[in-house]
N, CA, C and O of each residue as an XYZ file, in Angstrom:
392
protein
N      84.252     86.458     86.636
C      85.399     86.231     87.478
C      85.521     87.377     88.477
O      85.403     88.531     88.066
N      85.783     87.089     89.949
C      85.950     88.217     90.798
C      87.696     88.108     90.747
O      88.520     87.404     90.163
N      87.712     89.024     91.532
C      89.404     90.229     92.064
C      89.627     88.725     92.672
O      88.828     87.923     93.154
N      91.227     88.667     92.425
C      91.852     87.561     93.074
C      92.963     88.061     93.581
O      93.883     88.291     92.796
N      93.138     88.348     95.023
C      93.973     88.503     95.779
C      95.440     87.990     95.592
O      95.795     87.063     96.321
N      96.156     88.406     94.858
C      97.656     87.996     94.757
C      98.551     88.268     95.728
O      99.486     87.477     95.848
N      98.461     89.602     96.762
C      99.203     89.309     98.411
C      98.586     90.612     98.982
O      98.357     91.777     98.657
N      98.476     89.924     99.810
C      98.138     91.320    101.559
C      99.441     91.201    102.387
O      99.651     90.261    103.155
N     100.270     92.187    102.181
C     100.967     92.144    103.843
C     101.155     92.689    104.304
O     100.795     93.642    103.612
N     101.816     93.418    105.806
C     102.135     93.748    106.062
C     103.619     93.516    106.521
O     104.094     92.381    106.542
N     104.253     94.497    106.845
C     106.046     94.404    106.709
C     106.519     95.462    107.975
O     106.632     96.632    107.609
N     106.792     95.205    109.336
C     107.767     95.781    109.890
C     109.010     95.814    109.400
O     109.527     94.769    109.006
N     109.695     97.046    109.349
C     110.750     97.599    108.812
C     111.594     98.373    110.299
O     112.794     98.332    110.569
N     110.858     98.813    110.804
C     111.198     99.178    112.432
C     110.470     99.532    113.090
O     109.293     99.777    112.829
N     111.180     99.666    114.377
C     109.944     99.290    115.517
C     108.736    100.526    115.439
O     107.757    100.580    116.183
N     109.099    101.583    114.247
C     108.368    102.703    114.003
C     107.760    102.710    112.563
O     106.835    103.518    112.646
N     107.786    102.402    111.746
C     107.487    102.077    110.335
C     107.407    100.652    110.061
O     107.910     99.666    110.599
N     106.663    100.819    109.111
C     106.119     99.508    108.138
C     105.782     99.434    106.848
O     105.357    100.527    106.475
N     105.784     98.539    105.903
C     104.949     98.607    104.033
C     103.905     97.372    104.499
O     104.032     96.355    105.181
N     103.048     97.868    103.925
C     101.671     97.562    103.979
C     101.346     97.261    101.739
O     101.233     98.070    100.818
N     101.329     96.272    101.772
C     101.750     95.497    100.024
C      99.892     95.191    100.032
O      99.303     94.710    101.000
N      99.299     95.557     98.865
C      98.234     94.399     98.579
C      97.850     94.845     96.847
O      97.869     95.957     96.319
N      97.542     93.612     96.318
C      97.822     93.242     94.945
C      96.608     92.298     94.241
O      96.435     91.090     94.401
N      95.826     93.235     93.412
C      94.724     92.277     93.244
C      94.906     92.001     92.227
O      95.613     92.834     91.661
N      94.405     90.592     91.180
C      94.350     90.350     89.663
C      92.302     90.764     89.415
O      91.435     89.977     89.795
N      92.065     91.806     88.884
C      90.779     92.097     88.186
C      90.628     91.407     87.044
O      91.598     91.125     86.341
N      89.664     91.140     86.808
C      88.700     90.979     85.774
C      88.917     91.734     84.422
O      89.095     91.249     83.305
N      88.864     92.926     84.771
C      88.710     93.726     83.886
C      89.102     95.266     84.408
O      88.562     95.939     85.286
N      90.561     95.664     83.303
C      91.021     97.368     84.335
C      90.373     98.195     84.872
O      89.292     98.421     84.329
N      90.558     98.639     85.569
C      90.004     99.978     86.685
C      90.319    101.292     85.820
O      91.319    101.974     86.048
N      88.928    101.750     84.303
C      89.618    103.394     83.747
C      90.206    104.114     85.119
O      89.885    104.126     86.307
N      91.072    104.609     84.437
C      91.636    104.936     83.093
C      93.243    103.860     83.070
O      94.150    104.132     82.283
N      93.316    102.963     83.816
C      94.726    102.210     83.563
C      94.281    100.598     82.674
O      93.311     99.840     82.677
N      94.860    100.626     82.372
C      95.203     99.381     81.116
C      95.572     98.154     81.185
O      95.836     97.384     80.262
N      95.590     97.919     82.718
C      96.193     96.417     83.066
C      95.140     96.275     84.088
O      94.465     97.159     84.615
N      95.121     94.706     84.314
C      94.269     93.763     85.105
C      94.796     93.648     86.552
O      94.758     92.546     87.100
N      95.147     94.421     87.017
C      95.654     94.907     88.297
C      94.946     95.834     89.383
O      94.236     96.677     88.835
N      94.947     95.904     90.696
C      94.723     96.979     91.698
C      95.359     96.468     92.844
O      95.344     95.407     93.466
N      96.163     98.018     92.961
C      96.973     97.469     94.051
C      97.181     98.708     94.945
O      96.733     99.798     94.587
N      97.718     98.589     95.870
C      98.141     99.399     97.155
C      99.447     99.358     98.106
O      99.784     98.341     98.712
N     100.042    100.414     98.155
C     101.170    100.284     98.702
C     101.571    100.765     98.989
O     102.374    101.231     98.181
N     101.663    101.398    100.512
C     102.106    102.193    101.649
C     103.289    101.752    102.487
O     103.659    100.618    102.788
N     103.752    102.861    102.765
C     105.101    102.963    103.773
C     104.434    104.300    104.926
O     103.925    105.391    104.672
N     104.709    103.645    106.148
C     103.933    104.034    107.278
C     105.257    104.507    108.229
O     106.048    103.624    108.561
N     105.438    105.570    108.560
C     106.413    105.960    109.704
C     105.837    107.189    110.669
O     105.525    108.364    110.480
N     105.863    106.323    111.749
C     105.885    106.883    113.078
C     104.072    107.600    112.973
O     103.760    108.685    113.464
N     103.160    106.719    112.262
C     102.051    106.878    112.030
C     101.968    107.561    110.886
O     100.757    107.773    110.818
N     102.474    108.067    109.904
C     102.120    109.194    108.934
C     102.515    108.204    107.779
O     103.580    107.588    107.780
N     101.301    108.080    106.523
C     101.626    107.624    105.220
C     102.766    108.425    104.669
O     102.404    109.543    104.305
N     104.209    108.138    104.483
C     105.082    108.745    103.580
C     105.314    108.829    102.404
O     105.833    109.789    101.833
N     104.874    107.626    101.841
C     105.300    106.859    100.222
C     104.000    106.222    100.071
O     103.593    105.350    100.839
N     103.395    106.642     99.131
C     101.971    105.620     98.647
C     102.109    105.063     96.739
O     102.555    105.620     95.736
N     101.568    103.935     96.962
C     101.846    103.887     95.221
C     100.032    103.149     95.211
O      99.525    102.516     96.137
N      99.476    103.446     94.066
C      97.916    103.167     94.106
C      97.546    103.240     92.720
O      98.274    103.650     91.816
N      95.919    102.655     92.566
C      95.043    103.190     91.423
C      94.049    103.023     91.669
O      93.601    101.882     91.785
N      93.316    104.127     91.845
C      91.739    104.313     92.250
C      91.174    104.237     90.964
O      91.868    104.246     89.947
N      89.789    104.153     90.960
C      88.839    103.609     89.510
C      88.995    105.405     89.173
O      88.881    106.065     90.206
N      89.226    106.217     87.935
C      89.357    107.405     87.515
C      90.173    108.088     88.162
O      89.887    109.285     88.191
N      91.232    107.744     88.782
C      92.249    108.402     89.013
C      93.403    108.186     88.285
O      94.145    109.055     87.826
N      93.580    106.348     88.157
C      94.652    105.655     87.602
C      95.791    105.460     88.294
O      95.546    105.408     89.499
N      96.824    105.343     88.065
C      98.056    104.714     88.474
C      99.056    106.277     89.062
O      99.550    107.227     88.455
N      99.001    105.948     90.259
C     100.183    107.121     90.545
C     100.303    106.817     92.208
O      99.758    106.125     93.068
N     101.429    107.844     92.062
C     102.258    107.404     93.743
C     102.094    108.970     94.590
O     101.752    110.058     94.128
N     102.400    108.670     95.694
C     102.432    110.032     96.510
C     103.664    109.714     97.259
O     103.796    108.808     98.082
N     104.446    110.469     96.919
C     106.068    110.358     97.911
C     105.371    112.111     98.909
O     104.890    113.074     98.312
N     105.493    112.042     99.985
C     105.454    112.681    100.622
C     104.445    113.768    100.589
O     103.328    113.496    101.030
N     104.734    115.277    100.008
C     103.020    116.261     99.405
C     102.955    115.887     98.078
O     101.930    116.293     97.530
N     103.679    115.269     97.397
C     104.165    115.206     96.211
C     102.825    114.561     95.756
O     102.303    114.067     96.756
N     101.875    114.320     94.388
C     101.252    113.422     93.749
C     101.729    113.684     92.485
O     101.913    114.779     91.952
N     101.988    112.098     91.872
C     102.488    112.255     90.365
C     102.005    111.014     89.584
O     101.828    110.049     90.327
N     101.686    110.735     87.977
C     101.490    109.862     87.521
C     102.576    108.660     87.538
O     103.770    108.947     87.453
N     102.138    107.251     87.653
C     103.115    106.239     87.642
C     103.029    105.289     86.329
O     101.904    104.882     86.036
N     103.830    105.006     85.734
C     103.602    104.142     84.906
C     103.584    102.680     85.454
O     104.391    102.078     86.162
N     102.534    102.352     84.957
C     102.752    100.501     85.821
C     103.050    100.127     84.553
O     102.653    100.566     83.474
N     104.195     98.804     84.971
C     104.837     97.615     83.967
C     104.399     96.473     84.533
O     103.710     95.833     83.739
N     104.467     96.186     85.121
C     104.282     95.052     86.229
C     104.371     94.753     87.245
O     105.511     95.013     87.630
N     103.444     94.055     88.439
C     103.762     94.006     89.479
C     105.043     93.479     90.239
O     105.025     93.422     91.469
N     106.273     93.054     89.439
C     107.390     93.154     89.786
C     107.996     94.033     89.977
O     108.714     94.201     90.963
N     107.786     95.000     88.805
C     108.665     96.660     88.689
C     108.009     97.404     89.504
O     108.550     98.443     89.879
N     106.522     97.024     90.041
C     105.475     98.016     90.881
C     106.852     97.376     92.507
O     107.816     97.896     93.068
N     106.528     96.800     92.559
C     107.643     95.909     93.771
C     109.086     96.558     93.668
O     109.806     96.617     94.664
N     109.316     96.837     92.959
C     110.705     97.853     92.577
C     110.810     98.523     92.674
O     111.895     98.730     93.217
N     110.018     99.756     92.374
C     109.771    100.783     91.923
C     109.482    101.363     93.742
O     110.128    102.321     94.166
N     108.723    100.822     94.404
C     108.069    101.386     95.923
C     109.806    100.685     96.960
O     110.436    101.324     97.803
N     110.057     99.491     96.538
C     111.210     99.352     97.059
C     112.389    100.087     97.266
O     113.122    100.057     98.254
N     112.530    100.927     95.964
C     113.446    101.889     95.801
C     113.060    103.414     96.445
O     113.849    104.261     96.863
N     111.817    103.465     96.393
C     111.278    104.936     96.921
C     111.620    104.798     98.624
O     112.111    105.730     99.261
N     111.296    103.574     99.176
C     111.774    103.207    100.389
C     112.496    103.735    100.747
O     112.421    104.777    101.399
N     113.908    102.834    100.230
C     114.803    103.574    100.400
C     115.598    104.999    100.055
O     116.479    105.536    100.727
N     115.127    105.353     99.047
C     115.502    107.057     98.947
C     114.869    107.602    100.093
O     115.544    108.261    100.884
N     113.343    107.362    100.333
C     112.707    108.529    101.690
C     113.793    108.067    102.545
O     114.591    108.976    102.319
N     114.414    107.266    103.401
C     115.088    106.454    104.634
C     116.020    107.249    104.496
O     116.249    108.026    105.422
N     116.922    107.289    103.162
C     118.039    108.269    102.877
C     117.703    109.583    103.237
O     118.154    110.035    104.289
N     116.806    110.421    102.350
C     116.339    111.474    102.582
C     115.804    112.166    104.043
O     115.676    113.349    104.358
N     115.587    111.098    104.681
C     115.252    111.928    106.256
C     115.793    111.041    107.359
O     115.211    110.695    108.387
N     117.403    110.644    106.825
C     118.171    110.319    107.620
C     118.109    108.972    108.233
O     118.843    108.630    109.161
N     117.040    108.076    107.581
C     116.856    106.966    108.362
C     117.709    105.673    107.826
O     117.663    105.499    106.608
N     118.169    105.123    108.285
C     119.149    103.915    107.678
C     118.266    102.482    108.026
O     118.720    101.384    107.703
């Protein structure tokens, strides 16, 4: 069985930023994470990645809010959808953007 594309998108948010969503179903996990998932998910302002949530093959599951890199726990690609939704909006808060 190959990677089955569950969504690509892209998302204007303003005329300066965007989330950029993509969500694969694998075969078989990407070590060191534990679920049948790979996914990607960026927030783009004024050209600069701000918020990343990812899992590279031996890296695993983790996000980058700004210099920041930290481990993420994935539950599901709903809560992964939650979880970057909410970071959204805290960065927007955090550097004044509404």
């Amino acid at each position: 069985m190959k990677a089955v594309e569950l969504i690509r998108r892209r998302v204007v948010l303003a005329s300066d930023a965007y989330a950029e969503v993509a969500v694969w179903h694998v075969p078989k996990p990407l070590p060191p994470s534990l679920h049948a998932f790979k996914y990607r998910l960026a927030y783009v302002v004024a050209g600069r990645c701000v918020l990343r949530y990812d899992n590279e093959r031996g890296k695993g599951d983790h996000r980058h809010y700004g210099e920041m890199e930290e481990p993420y726990v994935f539950a599901s690609p709903d809560q992964l959808m939650a979880d970057f939704n909410a970071d959204i909006a805290r960065w927007n808060h955090e550097n004044s953007r509404s």
